[in-house]
C-alpha positions in Angstrom: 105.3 109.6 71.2 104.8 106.6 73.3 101.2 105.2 73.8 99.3 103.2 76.3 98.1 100.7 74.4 100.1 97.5 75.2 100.1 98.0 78.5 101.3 95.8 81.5 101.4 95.7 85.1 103.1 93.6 87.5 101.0 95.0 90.2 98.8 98.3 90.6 98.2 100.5 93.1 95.0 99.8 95.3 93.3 102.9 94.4 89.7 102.4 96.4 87.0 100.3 98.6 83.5 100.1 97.5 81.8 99.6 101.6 81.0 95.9 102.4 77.1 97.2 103.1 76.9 99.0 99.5 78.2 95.2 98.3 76.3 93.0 100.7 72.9 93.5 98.6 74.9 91.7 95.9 76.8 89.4 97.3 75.3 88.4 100.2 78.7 88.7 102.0 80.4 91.7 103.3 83.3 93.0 100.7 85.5 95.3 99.7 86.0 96.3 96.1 89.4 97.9 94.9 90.4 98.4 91.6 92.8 100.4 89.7 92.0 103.2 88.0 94.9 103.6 85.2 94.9 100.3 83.5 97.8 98.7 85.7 95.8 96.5 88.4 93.0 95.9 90.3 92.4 93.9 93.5 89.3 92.6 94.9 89.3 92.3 99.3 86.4 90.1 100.6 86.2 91.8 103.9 85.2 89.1 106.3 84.0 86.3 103.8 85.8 83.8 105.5 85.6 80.0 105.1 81.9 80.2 106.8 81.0 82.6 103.5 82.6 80.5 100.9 79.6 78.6 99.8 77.6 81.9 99.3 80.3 83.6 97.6 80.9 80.6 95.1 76.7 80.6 94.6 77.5 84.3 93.8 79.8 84.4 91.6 78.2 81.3 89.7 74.9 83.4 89.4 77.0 86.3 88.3 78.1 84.2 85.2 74.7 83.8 83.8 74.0 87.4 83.1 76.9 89.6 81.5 77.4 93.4 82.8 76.7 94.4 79.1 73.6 93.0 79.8 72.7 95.6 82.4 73.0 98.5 80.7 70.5 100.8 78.9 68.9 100.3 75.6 71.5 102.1 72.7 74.1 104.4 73.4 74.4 107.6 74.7 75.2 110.7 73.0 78.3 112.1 73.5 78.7 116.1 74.1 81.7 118.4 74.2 84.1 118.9 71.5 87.7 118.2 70.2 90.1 120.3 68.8 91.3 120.0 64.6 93.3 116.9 64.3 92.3 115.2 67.7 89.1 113.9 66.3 90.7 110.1 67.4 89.8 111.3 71.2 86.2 111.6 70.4 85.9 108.6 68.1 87.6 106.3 71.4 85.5 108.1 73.9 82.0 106.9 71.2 83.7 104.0 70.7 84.0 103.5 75.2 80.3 103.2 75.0 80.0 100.8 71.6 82.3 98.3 72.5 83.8 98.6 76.3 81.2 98.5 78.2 80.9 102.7 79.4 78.0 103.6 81.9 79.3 107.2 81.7 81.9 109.6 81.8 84.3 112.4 80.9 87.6 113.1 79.4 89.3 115.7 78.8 93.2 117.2 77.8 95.4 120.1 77.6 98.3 120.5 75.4 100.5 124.0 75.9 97.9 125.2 78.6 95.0 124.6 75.5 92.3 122.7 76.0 92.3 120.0 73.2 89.2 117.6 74.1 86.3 118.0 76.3 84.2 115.4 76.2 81.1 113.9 78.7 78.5 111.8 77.9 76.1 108.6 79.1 74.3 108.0 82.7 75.8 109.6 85.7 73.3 107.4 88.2 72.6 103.7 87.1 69.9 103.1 89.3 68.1 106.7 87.9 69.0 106.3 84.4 69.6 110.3 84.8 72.5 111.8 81.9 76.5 112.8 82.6 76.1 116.7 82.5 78.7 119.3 81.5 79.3 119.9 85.6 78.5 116.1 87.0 81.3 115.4 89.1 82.5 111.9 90.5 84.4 110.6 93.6 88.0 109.6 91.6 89.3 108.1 94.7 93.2 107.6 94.7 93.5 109.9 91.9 93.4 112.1 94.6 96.5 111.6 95.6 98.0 113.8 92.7 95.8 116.8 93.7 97.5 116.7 97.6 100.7 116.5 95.9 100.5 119.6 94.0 99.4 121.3 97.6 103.2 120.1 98.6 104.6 121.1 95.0 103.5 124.5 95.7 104.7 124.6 99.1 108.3 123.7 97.8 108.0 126.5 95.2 107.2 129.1 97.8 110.0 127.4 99.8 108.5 126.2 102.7 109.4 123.1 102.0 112.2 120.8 101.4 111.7 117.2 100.0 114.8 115.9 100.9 114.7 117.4 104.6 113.1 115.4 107.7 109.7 115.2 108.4 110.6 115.9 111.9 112.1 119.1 111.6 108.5 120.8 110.5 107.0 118.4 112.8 109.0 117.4 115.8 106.1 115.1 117.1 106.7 113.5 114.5 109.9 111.7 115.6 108.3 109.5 118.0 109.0 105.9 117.5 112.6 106.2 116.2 110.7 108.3 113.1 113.0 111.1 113.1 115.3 110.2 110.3 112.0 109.9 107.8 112.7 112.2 105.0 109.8 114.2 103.4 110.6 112.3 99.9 110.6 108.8 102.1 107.7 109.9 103.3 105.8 110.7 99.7 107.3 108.1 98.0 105.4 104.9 100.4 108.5 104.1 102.0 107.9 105.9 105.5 106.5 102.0 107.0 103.5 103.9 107.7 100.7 102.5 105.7 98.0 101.6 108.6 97.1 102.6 112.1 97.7 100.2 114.7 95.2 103.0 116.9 91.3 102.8 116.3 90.8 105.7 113.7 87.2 106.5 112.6 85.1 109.0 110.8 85.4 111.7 114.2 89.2 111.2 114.6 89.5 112.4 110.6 86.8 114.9 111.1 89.1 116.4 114.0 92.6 117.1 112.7 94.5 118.4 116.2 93.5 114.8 117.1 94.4 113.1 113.7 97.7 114.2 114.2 98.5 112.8 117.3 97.8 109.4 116.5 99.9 109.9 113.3 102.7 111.1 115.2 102.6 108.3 117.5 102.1 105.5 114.4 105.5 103.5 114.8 106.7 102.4 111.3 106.1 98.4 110.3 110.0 98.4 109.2 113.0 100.6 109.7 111.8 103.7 107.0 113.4 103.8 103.7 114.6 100.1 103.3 111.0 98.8 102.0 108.1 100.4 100.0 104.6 99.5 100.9 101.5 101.7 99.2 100.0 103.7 101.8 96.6 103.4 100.2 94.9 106.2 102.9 97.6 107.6 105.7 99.5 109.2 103.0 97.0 111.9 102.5 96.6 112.7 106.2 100.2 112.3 106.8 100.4 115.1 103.6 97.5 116.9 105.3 99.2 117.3 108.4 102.6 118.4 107.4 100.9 120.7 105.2 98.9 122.7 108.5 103.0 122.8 109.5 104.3 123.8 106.7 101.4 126.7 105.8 101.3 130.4 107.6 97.9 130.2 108.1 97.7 126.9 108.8 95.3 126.0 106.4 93.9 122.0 105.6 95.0 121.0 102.7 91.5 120.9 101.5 91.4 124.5 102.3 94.4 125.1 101.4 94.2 123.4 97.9 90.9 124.8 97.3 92.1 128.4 98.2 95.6 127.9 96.3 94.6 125.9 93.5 91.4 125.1 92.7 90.1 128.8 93.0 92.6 130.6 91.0 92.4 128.0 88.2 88.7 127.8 88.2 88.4 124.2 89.1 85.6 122.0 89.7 87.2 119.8 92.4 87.1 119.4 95.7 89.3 117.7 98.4 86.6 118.7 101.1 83.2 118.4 99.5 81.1 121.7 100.6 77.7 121.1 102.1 76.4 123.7 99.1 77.2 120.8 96.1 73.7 119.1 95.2 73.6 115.7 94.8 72.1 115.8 91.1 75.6 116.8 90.4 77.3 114.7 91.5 77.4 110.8 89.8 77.4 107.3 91.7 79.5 104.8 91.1 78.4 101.2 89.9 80.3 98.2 90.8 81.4 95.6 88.7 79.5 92.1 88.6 81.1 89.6 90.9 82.1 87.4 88.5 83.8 89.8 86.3 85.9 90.5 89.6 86.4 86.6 89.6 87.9 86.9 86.4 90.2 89.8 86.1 91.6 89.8 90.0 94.7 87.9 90.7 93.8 85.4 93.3 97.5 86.3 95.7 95.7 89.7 96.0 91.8 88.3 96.4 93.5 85.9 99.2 95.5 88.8 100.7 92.3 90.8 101.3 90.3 88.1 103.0 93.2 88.4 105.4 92.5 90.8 108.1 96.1 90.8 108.6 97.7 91.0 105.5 99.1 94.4 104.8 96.9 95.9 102.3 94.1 94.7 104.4 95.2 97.0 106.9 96.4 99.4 104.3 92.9 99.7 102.7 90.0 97.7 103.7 89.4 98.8 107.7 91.0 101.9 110.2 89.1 103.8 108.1 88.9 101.9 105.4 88.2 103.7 101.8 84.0 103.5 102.4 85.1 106.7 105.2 84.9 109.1 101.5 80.8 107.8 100.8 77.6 108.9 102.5 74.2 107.2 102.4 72.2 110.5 102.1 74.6 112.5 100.0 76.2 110.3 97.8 80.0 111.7 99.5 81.2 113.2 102.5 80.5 116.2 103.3 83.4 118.5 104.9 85.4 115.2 105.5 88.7 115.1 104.7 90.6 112.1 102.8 93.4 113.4 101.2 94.6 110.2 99.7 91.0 109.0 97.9 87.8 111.4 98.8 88.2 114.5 96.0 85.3 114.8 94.2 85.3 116.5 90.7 85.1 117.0 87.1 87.8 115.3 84.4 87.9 119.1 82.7 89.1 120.1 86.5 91.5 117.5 87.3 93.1 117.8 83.2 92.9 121.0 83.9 95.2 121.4 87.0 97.5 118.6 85.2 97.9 121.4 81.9 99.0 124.0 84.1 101.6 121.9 85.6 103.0 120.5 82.1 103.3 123.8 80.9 105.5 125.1 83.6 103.3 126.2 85.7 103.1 130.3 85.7 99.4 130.2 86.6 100.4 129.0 90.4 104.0 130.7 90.7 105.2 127.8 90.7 109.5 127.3 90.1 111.4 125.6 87.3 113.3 123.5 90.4 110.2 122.1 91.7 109.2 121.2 88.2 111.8 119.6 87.6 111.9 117.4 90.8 108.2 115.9 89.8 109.7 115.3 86.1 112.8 113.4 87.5 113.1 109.7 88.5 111.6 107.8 90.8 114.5 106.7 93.8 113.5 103.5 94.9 114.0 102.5 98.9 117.1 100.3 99.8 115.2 96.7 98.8 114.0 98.3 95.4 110.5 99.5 93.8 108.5 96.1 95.2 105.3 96.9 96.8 104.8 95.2 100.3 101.5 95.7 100.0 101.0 95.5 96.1 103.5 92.4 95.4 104.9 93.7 92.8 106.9 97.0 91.3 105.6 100.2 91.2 107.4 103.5 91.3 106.3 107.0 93.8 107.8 109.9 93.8 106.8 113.5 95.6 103.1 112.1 96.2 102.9 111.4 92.2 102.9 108.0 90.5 105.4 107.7 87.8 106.2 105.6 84.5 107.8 102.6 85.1 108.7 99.1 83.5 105.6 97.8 84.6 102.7 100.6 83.8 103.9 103.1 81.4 101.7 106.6 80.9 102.9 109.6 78.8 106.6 110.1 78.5 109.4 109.0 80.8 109.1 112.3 82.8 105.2 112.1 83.5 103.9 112.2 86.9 99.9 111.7 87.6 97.6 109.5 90.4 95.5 106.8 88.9 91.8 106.3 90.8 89.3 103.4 91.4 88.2 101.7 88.2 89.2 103.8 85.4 90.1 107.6 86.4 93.5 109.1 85.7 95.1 112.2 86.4 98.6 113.1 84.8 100.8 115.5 83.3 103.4 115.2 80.7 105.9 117.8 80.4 107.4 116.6 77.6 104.6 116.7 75.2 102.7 119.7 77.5 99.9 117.2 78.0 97.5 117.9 81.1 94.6 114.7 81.2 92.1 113.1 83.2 89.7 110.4 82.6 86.5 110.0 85.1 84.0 107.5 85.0 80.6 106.0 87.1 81.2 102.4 85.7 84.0 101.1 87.7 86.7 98.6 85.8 88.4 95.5 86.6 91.1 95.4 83.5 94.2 94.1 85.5 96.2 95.3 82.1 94.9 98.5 81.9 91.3 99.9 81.6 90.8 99.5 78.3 88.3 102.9 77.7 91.4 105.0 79.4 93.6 103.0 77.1 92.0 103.5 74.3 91.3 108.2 75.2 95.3 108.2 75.9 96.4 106.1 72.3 94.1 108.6 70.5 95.3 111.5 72.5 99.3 110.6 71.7 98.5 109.6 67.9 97.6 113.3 67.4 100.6 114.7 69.0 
């Protein structure tokens, strides 16, 4: 069985964006934080720090160096609670092991193998600045992970055949077509290379809160390049886009919060949302703590750090502003609240997300879902006319159906996996092959540009007991 230890990336996808006023009280500038979640990349956008910043940001970074981030944390190490199945001991030895040696705050992990659940595993501080414990239930904001949950919405679509991924966008949604878009296929579209990755309209927390509106500035988005010929990580229109054919797509014309949480999460029993309910308490749900500034310093690729002080630059636009990732937080409640980001805002438990994953490795009967449309997420990647580089990444990655898949440059499971990586550590896939369902969750997030080494090190245990 392959394993993830090894590990490199040419680039990764830009998975989220801590808000530049959550940073400011530790940088003194106004930032952006995005990092990778599944070990292949991370990138770091100052937002506005500028050349009249620079001096503060070099006094923070050489302040940063005196203290390490090991240094922050809690006396000891937690205890870890849950349990493994006979013969994967190794899972729970890595996930101790995350808080020994690789610097854990807290977490969860957990996996399915042949729709049995083979680890479960939580443990250490869901709030840093509380000091209160991971629970059984504590749920976290996995950002771009996200992005595989709105693709299953579409997976099941296609298995009830509403859908076709190789028909046009336009022909469910003739608005659509505006802007010489009508040649856009659905797999263009879910695969980044639609040219749509940022709004050239002003779009804010009430244009996603109102979808009738949403859609009409997506439908008149013209693409940066003719579609198909390039690839370029739609970091946060992808979801709405997703969202919006799904409302065409769906009798009942559902979101596909809604419609995931009525479809999917409910008859599966999950604990994970798209559209976070008013009714969740915010003791369950865990914050996320930032990495030091200098340990961004160190593991960020400087091309990337450069490109996201540019408000111009494509994954500034992609990412950092119109909305901008910070749209999924909230002051008072830790995350938005009936707010829909279908590309980074679910909120849930690793248990949930593995969960989801197992049913969809193990052919999926749970959901009704068909052998065909199994078999399509399984397949290959097809790259757009000028290849797998990323316009907005620099660098190769592979999409296909909404789903992330193995390539040269980040390998995950076997060859036919498909999953969604999230902001500093989480993970979502499934393996077919080996009838793996996993996800990793954390509240510490990570800067490892070759792979988060605690998600490294669950995923090598997990495959050396296979």
């Amino acid at each position: 069985m392959p394993t993830a230890s090894g590990e490199r990336a040419t680039a990764a996808p830009v998975i989220a964006e801590i808000s530049a006023g959550l940073f400011l009280e530790k940088s003194l500038v106004s930032a952006a934080f995005s990092a990778s979640a599944e070990g292949h990349g991370a990138v770091l956008a100052f937002a506005h720090a500028g050349p009249a910043n620079a001096t503060a940001l070099n006094m923070t970074f050489a302040n940063a160096a005196i203290t390490s981030e090991r240094d922050d944390r809690p006396a000891g190490f937690p205890e870890v609670h849950g349990e493994v199945s006979r013969g994967f001991g190794a899972v729970r030895e890595a996930f101790e092991e995350n808080f020994a040696h690789r610097q854990e705050l807290g977490g969860a992990c957990c996996a399915y193998r042949h729709g049995e659940k083979v680890a479960d595993l939580w443990g250490g501080i869901r709030d840093k600045g509380t000091g209160e414990p991971w629970e059984q239930d504590t749920m976290v904001l996995v950002y771009s992970a996200t992005k595989g949950l709105a693709a299953m919405t579409l997976a099941l679509a296609h298995s009830r055949r509403w859908l076709d991924y190789e028909e046009r966008v336009a022909a469910y949604w003739p608005e659509f077509a505006q802007h010489d878009k009508g040649k856009i296929t659905v797999r263009q579209l879910l695969a980044h290379q639609a040219g749509l990755f940022a709004f050239d309209e002003p779009v804010d927390r009430s244009v996603v809160a109102d979808l009738d509106q949403l859609a009409v500035v997506l439908a008149r988005q013209k693409p940066a390049w003719e579609p198909g010929t390039r690839q370029a990580y739609h970091a946060i229109t992808l979801g709405f886009y997703e969202g919006e054919l799904l409302r065409r797509l769906d009798p009942r014309h559902r979101s596909l919060g809604q419609f995931f949480q009525d479809e999917i999460a409910t008859p599966l029993g999950l604990d994970v949302y798209i559209r976070l309910p008013e009714e969740i308490p915010n003791s369950r749900l865990a914050t996320l703590a930032t990495p030091s500034p200098f340990r961004m310093l160190l593991d960020f690729p400087i091309h990337l750090t450069l490109d996201g002080m540019n408000r111009h630059s494509n994954i500034y636009r992609a990412l950092i502003t119109n909305p901008g990732f910070a749209i999924a937080h909230d002051q008072q409640r830790v995350y938005a609240r009936n707010l829909e980001v279908p590309s980074g805002g679910a909120v849930g438990t690793a248990r949930a997300i593995a969960r989801a994953y197992g049913v969809f490795a193990a052919g999926g009967q749970e959901l009704g879902l068909r052998r065909e449309t199994l078999d399509l997420l399984a397949a290959p990647a097809i790259p757009a006319v000028h290849g797998f580089y990323d316009e907005c990444m620099k660098g190769e990655l592979q999409f296909s159906l909404g789903f992330m898949k193995p390539g040269p440059g980040w390998r995950f499971g076997g060859p036919r996996s498909f999953g969604s990586p999230g902001s500093g550590g989480s993970l979502g896939f499934a393996d077919p092959d080996a009838g793996i369902g996993y996800a990793y969750v954390t509240s510490q997030m990570g800067t490892r540009l070759t792979g988060d080494s605690r998600d490294v090190a669950l995923r090598d245990a997990l495959y050396s007991a296979l």
